[in-house]
DSSP file (Angstrom, degrees, kcal/mol; ACC not computed):
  #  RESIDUE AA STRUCTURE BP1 BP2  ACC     N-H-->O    O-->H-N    N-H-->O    O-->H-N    TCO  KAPPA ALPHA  PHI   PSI    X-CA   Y-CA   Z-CA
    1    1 A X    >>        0   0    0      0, 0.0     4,-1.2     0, 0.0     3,-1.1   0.000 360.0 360.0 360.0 -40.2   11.6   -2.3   40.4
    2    2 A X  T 34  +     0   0    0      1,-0.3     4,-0.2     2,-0.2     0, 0.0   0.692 360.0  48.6 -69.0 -27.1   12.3   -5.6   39.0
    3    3 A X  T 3> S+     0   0    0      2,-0.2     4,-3.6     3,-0.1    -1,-0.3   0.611 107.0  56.0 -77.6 -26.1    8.9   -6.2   37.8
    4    4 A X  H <> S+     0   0    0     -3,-1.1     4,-1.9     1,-0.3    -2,-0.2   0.922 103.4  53.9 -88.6 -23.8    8.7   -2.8   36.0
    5    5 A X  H  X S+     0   0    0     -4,-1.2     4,-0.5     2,-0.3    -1,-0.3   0.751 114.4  43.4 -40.4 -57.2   11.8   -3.4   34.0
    6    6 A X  H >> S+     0   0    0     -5,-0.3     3,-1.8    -4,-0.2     4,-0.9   0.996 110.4  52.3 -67.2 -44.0   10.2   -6.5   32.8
    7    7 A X  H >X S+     0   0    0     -4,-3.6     3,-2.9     1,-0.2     4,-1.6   0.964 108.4  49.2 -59.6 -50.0    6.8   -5.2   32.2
    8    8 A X  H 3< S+     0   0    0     -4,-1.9     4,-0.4     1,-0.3    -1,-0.2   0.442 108.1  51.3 -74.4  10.8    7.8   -2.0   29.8
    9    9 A X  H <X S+     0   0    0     -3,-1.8     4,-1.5    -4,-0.5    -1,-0.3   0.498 108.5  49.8-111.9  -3.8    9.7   -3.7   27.8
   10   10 A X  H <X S+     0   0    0     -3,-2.9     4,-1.5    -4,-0.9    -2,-0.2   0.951 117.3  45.9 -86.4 -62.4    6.6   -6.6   27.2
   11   11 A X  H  X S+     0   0    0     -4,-1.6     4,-1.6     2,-0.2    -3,-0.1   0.802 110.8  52.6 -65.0 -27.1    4.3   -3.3   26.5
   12   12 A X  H >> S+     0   0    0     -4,-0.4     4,-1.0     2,-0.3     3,-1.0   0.999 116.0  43.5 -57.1 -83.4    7.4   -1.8   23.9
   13   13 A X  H >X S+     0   0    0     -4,-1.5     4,-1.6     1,-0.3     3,-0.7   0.728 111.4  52.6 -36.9 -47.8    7.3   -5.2   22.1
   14   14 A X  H 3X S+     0   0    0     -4,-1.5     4,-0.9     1,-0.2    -1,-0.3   0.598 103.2  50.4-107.0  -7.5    3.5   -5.6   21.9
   15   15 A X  H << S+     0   0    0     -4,-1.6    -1,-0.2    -3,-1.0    -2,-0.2   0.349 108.3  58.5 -94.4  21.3    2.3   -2.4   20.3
   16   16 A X  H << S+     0   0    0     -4,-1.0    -2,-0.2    -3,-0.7    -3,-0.1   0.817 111.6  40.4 -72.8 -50.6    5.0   -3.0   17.7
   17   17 A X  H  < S+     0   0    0     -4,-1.6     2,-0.8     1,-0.1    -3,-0.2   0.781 107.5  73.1 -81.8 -33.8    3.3   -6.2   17.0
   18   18 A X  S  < S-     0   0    0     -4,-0.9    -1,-0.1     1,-0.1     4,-0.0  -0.780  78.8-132.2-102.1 131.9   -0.3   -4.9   17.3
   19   19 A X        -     0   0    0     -2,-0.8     4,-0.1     1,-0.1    -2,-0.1  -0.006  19.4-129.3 -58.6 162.3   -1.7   -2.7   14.5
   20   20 A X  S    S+     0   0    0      2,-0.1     2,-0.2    -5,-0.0    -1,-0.1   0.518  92.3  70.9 -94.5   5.4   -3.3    0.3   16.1
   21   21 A X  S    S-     0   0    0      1,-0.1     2,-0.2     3,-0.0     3,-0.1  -0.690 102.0 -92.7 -98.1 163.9   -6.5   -0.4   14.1
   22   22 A X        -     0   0    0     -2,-0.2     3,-0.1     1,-0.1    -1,-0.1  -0.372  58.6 -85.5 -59.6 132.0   -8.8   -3.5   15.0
   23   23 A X        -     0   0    0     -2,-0.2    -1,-0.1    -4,-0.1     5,-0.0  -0.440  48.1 -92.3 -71.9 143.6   -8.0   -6.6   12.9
   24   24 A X     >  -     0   0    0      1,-0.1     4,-1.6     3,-0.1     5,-0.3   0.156  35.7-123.6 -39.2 146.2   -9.4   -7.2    9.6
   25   25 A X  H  > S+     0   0    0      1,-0.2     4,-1.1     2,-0.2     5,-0.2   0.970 110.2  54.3 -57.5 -40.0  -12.5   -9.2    9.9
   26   26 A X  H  > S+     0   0    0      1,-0.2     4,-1.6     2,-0.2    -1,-0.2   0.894 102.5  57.4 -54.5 -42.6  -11.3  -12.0    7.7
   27   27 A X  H  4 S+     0   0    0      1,-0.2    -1,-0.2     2,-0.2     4,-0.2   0.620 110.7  47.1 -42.3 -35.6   -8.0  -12.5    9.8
   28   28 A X  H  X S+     0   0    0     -4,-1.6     4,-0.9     2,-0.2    -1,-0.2   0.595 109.6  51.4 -91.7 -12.5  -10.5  -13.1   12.7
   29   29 A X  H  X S+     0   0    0     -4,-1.1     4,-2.3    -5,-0.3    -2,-0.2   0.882 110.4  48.1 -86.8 -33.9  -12.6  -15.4   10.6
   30   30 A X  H  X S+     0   0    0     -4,-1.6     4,-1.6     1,-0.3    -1,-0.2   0.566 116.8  46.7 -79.6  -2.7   -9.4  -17.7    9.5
   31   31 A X  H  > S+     0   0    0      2,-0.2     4,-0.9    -4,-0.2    -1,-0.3   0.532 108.2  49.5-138.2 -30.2   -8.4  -17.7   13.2
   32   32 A X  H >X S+     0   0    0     -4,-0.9     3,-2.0     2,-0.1     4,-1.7   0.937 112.4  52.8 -71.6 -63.2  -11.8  -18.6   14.9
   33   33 A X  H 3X S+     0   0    0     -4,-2.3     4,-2.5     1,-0.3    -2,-0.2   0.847 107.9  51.0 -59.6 -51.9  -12.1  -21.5   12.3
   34   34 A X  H 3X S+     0   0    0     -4,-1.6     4,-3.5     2,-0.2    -1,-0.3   0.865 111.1  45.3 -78.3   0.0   -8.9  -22.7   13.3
   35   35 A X  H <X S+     0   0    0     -3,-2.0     4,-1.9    -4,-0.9    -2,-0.2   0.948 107.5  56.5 -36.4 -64.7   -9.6  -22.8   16.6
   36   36 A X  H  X S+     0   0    0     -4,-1.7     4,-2.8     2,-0.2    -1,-0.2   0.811 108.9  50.3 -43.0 -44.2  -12.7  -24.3   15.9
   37   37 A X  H  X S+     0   0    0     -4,-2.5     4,-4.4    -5,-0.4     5,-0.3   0.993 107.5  51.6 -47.9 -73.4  -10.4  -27.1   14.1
   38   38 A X  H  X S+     0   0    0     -4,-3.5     4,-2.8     1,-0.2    -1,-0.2   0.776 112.7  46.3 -59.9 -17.7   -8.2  -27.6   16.9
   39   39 A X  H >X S+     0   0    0     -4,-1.9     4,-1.8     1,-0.2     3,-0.9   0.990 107.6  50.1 -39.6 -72.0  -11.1  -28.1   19.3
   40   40 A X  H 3X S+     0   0    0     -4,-2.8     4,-1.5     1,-0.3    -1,-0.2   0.904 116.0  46.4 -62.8 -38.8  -13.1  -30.3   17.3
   41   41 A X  H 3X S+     0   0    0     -4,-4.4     4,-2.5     1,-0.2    -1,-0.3   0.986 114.6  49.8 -76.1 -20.9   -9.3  -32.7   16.9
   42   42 A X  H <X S+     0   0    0     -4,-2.8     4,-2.6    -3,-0.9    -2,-0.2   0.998 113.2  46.8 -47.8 -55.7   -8.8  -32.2   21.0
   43   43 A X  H >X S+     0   0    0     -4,-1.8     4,-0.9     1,-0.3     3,-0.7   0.895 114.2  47.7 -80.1 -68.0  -12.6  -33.5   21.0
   44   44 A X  H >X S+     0   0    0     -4,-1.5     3,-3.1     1,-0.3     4,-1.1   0.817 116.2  42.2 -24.1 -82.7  -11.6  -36.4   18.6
   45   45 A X  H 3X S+     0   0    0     -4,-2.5     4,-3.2     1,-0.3    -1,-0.3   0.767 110.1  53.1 -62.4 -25.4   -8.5  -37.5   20.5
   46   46 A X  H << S+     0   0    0     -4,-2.6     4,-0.4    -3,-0.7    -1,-0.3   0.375 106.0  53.7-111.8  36.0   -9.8  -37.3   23.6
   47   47 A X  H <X S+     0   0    0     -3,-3.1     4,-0.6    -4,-0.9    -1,-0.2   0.512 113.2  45.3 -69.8 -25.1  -12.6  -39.5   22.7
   48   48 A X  H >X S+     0   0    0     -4,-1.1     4,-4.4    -5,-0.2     3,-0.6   0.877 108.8  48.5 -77.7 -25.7  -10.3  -41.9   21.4
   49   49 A X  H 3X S+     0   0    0     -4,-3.2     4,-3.9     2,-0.2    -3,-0.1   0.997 121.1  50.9 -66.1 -49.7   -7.6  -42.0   24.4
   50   50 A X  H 3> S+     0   0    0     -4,-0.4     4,-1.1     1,-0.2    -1,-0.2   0.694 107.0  46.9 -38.2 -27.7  -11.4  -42.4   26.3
   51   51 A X  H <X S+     0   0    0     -3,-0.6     4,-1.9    -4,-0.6    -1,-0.2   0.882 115.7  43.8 -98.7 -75.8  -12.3  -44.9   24.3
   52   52 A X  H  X S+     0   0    0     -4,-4.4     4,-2.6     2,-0.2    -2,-0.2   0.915 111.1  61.7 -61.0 -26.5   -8.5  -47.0   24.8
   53   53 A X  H >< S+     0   0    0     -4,-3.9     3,-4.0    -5,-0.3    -2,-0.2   0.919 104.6  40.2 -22.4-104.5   -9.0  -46.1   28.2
   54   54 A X  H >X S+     0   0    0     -4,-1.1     3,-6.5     1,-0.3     4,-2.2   0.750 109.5  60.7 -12.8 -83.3  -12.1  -48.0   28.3
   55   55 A X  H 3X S+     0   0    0     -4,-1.9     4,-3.8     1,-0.3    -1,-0.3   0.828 109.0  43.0 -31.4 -39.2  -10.6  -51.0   26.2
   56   56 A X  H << S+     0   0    0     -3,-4.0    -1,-0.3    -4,-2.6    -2,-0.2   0.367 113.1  54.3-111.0  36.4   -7.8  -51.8   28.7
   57   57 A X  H <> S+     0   0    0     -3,-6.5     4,-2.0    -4,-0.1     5,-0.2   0.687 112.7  36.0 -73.6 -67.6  -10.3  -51.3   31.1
   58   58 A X  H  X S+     0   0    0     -4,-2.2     4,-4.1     2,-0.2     5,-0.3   0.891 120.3  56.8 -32.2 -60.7  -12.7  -54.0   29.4
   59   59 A X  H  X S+     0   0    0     -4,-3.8     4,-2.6     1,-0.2     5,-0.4   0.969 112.5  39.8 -49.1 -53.7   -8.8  -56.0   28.6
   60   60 A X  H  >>S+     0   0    0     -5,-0.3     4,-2.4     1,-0.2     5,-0.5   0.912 116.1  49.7 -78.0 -28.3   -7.8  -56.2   32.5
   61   61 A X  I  X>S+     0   0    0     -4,-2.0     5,-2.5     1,-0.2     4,-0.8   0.986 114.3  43.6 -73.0 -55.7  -11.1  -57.0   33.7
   62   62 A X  I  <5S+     0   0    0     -4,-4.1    -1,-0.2     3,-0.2    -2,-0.2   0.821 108.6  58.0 -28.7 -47.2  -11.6  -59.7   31.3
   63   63 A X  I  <5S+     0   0    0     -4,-2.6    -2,-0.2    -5,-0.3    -1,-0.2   0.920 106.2  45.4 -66.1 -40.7   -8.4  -60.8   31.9
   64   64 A X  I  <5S-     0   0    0     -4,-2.4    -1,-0.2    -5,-0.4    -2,-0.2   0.666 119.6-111.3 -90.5  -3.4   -9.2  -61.3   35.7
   65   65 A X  I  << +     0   0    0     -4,-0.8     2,-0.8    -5,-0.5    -3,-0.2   0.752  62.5 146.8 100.4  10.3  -12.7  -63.1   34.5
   66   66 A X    > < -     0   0    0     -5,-2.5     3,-0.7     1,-0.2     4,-0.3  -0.672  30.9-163.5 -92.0 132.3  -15.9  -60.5   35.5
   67   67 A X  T 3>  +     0   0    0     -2,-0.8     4,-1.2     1,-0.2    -1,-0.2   0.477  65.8  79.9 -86.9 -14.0  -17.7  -61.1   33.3
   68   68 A X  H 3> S+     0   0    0      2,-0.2     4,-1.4     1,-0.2    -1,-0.2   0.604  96.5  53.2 -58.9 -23.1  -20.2  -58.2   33.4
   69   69 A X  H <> S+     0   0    0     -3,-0.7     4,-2.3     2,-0.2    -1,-0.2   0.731 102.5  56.3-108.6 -15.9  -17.8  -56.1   31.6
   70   70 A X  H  > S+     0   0    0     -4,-0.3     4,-3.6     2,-0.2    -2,-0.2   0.852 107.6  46.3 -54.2 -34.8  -17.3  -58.6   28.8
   71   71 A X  H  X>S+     0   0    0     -4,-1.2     4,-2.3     1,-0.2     5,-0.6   0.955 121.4  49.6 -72.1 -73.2  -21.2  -58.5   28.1
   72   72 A X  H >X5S+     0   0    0     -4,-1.4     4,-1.6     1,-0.2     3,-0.5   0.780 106.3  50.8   0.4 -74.4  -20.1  -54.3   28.5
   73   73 A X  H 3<5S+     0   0    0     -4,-2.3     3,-0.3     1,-0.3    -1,-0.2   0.943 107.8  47.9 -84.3 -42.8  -17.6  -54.3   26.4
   74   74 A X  H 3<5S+     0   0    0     -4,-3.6    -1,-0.3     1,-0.2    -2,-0.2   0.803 118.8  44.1 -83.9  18.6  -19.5  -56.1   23.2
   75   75 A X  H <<5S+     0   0    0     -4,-2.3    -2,-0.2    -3,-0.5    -1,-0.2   0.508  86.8 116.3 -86.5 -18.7  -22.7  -53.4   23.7
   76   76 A X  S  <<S-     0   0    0     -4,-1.6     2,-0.3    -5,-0.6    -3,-0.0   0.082  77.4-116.5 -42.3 171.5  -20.2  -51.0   24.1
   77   77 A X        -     0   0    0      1,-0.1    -1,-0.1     3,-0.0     3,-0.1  -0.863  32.5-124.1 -68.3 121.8  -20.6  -48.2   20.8
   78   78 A X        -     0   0    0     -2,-0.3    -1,-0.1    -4,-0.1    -4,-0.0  -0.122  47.3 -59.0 -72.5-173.3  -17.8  -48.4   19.0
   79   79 A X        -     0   0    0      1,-0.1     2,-0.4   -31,-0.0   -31,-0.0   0.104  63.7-124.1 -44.4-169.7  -15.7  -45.0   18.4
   80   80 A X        -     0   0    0     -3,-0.1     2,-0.8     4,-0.0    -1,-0.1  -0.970   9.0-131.8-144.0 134.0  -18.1  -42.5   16.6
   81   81 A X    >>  -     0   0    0     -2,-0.4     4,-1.7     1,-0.2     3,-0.7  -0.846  12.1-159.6-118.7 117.4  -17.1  -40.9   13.2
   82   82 A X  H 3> S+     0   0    0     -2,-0.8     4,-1.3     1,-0.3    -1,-0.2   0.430  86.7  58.3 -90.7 -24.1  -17.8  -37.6   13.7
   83   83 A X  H 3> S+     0   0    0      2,-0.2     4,-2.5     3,-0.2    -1,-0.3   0.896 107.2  48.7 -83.4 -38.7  -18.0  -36.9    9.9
   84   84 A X  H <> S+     0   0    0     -3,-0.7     4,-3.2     2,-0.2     3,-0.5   0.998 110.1  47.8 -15.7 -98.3  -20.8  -39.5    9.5
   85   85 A X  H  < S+     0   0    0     -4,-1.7     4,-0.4     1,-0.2     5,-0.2   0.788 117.9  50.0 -35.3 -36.6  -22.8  -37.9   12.4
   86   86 A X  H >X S+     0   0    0     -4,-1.3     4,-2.2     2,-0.2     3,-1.1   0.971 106.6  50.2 -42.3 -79.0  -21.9  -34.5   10.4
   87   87 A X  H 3X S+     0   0    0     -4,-2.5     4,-1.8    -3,-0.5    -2,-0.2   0.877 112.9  47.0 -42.5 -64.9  -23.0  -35.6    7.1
   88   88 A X  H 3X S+     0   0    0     -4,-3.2     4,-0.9     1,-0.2    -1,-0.3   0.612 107.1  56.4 -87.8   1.1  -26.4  -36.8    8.5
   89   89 A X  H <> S+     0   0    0     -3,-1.1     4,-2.4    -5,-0.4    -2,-0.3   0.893 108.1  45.0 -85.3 -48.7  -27.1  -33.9   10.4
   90   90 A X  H  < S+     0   0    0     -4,-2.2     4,-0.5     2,-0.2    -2,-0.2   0.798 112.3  52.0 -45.6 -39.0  -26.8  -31.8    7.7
   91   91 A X  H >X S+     0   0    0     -4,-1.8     3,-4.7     2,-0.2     4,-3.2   0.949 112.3  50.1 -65.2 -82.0  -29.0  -34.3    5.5
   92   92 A X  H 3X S+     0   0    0     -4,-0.9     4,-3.9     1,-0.3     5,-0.2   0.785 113.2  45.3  -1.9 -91.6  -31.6  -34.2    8.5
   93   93 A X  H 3X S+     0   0    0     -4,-2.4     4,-0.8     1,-0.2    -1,-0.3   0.609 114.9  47.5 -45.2  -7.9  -31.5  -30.2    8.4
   94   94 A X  H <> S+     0   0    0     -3,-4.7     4,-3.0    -4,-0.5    -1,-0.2   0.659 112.8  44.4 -99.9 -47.2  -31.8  -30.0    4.9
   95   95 A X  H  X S+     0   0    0     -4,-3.2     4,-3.8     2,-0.2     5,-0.3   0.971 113.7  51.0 -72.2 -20.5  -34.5  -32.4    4.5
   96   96 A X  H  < S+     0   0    0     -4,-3.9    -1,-0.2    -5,-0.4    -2,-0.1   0.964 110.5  58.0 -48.6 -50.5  -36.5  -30.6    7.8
   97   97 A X  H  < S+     0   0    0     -4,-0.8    -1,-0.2     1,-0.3    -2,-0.2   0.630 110.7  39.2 -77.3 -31.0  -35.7  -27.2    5.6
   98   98 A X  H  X S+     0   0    0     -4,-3.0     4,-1.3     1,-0.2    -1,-0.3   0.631 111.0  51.2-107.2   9.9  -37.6  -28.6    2.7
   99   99 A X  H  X S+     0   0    0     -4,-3.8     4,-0.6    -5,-0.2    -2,-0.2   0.216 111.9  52.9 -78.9  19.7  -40.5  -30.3    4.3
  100  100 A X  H  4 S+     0   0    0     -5,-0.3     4,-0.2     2,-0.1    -3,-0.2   0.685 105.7  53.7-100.5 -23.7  -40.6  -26.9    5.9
  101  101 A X  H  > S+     0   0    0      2,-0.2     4,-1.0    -3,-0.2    -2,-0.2   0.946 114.1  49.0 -83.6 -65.4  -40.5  -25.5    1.9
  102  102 A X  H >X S+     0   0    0     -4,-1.3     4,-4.5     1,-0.3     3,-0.6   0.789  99.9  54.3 -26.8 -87.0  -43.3  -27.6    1.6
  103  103 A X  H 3X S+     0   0    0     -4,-0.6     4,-1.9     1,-0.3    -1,-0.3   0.713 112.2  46.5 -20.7 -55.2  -45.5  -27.0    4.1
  104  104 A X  H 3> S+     0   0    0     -4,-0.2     4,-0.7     1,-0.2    -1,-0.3   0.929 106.9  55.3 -86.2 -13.5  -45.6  -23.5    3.4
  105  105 A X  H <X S+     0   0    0     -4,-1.0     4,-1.7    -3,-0.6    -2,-0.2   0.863 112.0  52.4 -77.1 -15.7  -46.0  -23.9   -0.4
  106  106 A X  H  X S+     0   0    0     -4,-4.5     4,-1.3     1,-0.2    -1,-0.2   0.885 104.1  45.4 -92.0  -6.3  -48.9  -25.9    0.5
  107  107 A X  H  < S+     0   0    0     -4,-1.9    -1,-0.2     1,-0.2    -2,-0.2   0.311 108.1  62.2-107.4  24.3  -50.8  -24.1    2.6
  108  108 A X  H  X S+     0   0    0     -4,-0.7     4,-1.1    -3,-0.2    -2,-0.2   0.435 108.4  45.8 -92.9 -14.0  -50.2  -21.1    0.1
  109  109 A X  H  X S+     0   0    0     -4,-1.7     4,-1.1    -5,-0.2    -2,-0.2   0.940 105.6  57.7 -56.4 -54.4  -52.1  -23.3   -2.2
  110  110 A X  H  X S+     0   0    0     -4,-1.3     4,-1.1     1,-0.2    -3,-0.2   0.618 116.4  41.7 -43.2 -48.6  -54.8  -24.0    0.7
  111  111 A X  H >> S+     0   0    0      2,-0.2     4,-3.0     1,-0.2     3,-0.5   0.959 103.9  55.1 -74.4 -46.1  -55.1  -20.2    0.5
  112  112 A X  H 3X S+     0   0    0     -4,-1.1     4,-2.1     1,-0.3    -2,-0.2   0.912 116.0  46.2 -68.0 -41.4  -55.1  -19.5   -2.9
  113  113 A X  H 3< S+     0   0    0     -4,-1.1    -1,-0.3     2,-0.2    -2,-0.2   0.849 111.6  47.5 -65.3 -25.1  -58.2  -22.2   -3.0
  114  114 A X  H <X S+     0   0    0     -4,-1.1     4,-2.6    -3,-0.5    -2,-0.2   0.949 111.8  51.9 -86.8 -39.2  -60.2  -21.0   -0.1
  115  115 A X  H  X S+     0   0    0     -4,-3.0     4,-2.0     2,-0.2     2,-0.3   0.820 114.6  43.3 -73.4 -31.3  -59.7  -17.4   -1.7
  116  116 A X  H  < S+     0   0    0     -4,-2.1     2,-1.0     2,-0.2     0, 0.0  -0.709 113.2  51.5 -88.5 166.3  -61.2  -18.9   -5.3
  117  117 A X  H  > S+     0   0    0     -2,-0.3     4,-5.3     1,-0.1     3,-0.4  -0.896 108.2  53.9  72.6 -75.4  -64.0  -20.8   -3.5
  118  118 A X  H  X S+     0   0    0     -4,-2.6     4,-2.4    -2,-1.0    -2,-0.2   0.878 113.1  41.2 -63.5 -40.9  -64.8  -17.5   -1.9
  119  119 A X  H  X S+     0   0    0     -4,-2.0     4,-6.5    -5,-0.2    -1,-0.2   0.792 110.9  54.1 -52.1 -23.1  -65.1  -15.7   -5.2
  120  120 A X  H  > S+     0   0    0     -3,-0.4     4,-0.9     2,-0.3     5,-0.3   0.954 110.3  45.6 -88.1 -58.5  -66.8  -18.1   -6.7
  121  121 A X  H >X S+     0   0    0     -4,-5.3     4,-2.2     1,-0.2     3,-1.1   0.917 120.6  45.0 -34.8 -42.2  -69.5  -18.1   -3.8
  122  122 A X  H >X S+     0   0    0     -4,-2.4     4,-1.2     1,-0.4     3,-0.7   0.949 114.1  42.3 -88.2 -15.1  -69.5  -14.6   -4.1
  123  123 A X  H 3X S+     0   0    0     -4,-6.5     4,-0.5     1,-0.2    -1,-0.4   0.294 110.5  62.0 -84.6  33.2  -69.6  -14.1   -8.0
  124  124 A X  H <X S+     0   0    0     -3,-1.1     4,-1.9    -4,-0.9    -1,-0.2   0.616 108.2  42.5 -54.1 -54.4  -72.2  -16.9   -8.1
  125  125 A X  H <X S+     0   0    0     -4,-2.2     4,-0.9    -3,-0.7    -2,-0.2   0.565 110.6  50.7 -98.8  13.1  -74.3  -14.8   -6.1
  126  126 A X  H  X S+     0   0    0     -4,-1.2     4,-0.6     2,-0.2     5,-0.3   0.850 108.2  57.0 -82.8 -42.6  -73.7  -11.5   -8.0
  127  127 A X  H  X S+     0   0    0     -4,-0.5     4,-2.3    -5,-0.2     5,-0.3   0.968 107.8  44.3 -54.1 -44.8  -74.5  -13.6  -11.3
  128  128 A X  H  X S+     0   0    0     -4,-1.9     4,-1.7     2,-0.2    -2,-0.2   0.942 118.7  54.5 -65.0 -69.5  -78.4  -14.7   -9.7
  129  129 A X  H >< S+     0   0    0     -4,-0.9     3,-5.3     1,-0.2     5,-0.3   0.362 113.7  35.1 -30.5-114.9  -78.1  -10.4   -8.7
  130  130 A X  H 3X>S+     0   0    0     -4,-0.6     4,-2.8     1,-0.4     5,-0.5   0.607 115.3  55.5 -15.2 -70.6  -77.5   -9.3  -12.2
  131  131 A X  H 3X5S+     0   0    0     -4,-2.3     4,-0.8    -5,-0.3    -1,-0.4   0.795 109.2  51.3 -58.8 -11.2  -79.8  -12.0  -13.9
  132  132 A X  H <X5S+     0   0    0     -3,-5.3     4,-2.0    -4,-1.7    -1,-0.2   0.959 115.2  37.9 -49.9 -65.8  -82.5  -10.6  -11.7
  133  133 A X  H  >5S+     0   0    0      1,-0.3     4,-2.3     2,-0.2    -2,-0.2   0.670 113.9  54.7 -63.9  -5.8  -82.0   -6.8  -12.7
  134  134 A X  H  X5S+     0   0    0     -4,-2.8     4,-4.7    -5,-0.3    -1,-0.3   0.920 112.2  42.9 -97.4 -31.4  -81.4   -7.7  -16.1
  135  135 A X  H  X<S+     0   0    0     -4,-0.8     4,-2.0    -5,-0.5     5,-0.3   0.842 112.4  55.3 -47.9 -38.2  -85.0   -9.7  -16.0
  136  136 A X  H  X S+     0   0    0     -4,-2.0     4,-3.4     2,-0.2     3,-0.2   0.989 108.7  47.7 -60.7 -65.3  -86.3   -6.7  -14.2
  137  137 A X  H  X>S+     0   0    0     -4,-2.3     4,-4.2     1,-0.2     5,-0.5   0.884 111.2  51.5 -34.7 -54.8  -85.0   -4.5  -17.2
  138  138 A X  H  <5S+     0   0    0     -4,-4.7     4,-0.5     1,-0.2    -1,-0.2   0.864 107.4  48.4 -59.3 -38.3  -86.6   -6.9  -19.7
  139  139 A X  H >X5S+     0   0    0     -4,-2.0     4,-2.0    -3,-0.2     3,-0.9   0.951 116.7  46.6 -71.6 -52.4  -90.2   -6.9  -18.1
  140  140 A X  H 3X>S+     0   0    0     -4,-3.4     4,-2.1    -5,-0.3     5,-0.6   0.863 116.0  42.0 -46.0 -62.6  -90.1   -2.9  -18.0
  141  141 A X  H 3<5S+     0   0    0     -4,-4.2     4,-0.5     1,-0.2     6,-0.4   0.750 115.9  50.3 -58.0 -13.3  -88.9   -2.6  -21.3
  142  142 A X  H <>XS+     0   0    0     -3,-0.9     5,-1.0    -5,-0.5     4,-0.6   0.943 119.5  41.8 -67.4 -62.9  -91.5   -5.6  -22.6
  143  143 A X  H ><5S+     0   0    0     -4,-2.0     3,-1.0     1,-0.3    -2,-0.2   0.929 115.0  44.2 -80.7 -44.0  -94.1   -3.7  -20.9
  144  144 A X  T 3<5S+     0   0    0     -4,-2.1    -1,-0.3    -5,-0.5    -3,-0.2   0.778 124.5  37.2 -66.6  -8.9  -93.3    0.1  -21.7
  145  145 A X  T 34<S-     0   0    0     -5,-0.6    -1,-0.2    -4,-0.5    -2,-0.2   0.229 104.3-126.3-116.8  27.2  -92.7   -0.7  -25.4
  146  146 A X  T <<5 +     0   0    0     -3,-1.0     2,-0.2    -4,-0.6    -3,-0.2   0.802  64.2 125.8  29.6  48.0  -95.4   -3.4  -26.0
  147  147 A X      < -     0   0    0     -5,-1.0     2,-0.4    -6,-0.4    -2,-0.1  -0.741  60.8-120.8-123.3 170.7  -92.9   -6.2  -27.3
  148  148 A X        -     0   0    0     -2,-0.2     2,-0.2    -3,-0.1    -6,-0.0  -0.973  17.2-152.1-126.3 107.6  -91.9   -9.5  -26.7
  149  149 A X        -     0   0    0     -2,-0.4     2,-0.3   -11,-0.2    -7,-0.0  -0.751  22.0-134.1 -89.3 132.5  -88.3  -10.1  -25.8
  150  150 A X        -     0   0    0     -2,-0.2     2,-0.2     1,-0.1    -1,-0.0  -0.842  21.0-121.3-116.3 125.8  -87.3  -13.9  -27.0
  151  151 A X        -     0   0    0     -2,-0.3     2,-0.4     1,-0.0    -1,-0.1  -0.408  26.4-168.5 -69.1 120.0  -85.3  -15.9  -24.4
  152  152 A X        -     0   0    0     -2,-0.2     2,-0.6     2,-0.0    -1,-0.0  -0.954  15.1-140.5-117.6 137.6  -81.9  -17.2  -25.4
  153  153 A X        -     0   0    0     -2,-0.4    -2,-0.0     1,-0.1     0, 0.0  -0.777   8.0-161.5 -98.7 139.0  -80.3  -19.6  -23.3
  154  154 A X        +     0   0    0     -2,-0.6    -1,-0.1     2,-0.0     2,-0.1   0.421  49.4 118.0 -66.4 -13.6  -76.6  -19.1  -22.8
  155  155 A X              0   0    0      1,-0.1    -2,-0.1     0, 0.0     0, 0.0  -0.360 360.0 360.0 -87.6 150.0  -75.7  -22.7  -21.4
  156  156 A X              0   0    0     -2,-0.1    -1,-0.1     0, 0.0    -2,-0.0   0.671 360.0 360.0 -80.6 360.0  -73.5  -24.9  -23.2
């Protein structure tokens, strides 16, 4: 009894508070991203409390003289600044995205040459066709009309 009394008045209260439609998307967008925020500053802090952790590990151990943890502690990586590491991943991915750009414009180039190459073989060997038949023409027409057609060369 005591439980149901709590719960109906918990359900009362929370379909006042929630629309009966699904929340706008945008409402959901501003609300993953600040999630996303507070992660990424948990992640932040508790690489630094890790990090001072570590340091008055490094302090007390020093302090009592092993010396292994001095050599440790200057080899250590200092904190890491997460906007940095940001910043150059993004450079990274941007430059990947245009040697990527690249890459394709050049082996659309690569194409566009092998495909003029291949014309050129083939209208090469249509031109030797055609200057055959048209030689062919010339000897009939020489020889059914009893003239002499005078050869002009075309080359520059």
């Amino acid at each position: 009894p005591a439980h149901s009394t709590f719960s109906k008045p918990h359900k009362q209260s929370f379909s006042e508070t929630t629309p009966p439609t699904s929340f706008p998307p945008l409402a959901l967008a501003g609300e993953k991203a600040e999630l996303n925020r507070l992660r990424f500053e948990n992640q932040q802090k508790l690489k630094k409390l890790e990090m001072l952790q570590y340091e008055a590990l490094v302090k007390y151990n020093i302090k009592c003289g092993n010396e292994n943890v001095r050599v440790l502690c200057e080899t250590k990586v200092q904190t890491v600044d997460f906007d940095e590491l940001q910043r150059r991943n993004e450079e990274v991915s941007r430059k990947a995205e245009q040697r990527k750009e690249q890459i394709i414009r050049l082996e659309c180039e690569m194409m566009s040459l092998e495909y003029m190459k291949e014309r050129e073989r083939k209208y090469e060997f249509n031109t030797e066709k055609v200057k055959e038949e048209l030689e062919g023409i010339d000897k009939a027409l020489e020889e059914s009309l009893n003239i002499k057609f005078i050869k002009t060369t075309t080359d520059n």
